[in-house]
ROPAPA-93605 format. One line per 3 residues: their letters; for each residue x negated, y negated, z negated of C-alpha. Coordinates in nm, 2 decimals. Each point is the difference from the previous one (the first is absolute). Layout:
N
A	X/Y/Z  ...
END
This chain:
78
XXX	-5.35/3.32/10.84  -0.35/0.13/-0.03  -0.07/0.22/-0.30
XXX	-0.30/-0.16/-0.18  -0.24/0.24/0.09  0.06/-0.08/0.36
XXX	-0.01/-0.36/-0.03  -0.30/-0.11/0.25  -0.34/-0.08/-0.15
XXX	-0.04/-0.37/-0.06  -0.36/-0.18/0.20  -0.16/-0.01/-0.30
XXX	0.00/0.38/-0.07  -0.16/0.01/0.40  -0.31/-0.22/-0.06
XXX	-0.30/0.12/0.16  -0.30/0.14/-0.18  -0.20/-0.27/-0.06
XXX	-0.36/-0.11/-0.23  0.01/-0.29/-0.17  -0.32/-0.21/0.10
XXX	-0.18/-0.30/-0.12  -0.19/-0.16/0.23  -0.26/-0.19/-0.18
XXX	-0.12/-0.15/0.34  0.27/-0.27/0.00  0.16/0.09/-0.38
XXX	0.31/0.12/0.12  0.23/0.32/-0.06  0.18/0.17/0.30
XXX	0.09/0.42/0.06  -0.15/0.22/0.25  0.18/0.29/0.12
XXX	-0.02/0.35/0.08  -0.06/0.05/0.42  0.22/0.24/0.18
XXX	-0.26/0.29/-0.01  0.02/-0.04/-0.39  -0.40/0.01/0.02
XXX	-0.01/-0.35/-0.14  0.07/-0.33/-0.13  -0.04/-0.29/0.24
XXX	0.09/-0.38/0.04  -0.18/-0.34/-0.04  -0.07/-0.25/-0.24
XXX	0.28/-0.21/0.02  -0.15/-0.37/0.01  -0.36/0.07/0.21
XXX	0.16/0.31/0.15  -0.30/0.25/-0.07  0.05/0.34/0.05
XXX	0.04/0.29/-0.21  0.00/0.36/-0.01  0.01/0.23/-0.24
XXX	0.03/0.39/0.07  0.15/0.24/-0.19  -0.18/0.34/-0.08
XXX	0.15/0.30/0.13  -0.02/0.23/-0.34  0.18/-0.25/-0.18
XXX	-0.29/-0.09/-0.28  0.01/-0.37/0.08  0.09/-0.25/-0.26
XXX	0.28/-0.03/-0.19  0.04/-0.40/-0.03  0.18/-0.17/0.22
XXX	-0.09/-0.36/-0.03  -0.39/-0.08/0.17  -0.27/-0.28/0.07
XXX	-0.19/-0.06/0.32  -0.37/-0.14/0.01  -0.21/0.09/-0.06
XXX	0.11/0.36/-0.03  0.38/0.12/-0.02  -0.01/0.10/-0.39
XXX	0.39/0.09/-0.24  0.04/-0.30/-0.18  -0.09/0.05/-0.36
END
């Protein structure tokens, strides 16, 4: 029996780092998620499919929110 610091970690606690996004083009709310190179957010909108990208900044001084809009400017949501 595995003590219960050794238990393996459950799918949730392995979730990808991700943004929350709302596309205003077609109203809808969908993730983007952190590409291999960890040099940015990508993915599309998930009705019209447009992309996006968002990069990260490399000292670290980017925003803390995690939860964004698209059009016409990606802005934190207030």
């Amino acid at each position: 029996m595995d003590a219960p610091g050794n238990a393996p970690k459950s799918p949730q606690s392995q979730r990808r780092p991700h943004l929350g996004i709302h596309f205003r083009c077609c109203h809808v709310y969908g993730y983007i998620y952190k590409n291999k190179d960890g040099t940015a957010y990508s993915g599309r909108c998930p009705r019209c499919g447009k992309p996006l990208k968002v990069k990260i900044s490399k000292d670290g001084s980017g925003s803390g929110q995690r939860i964004f809009q698209t059009e016409p400017r990606l802005r934190p949501v207030q």
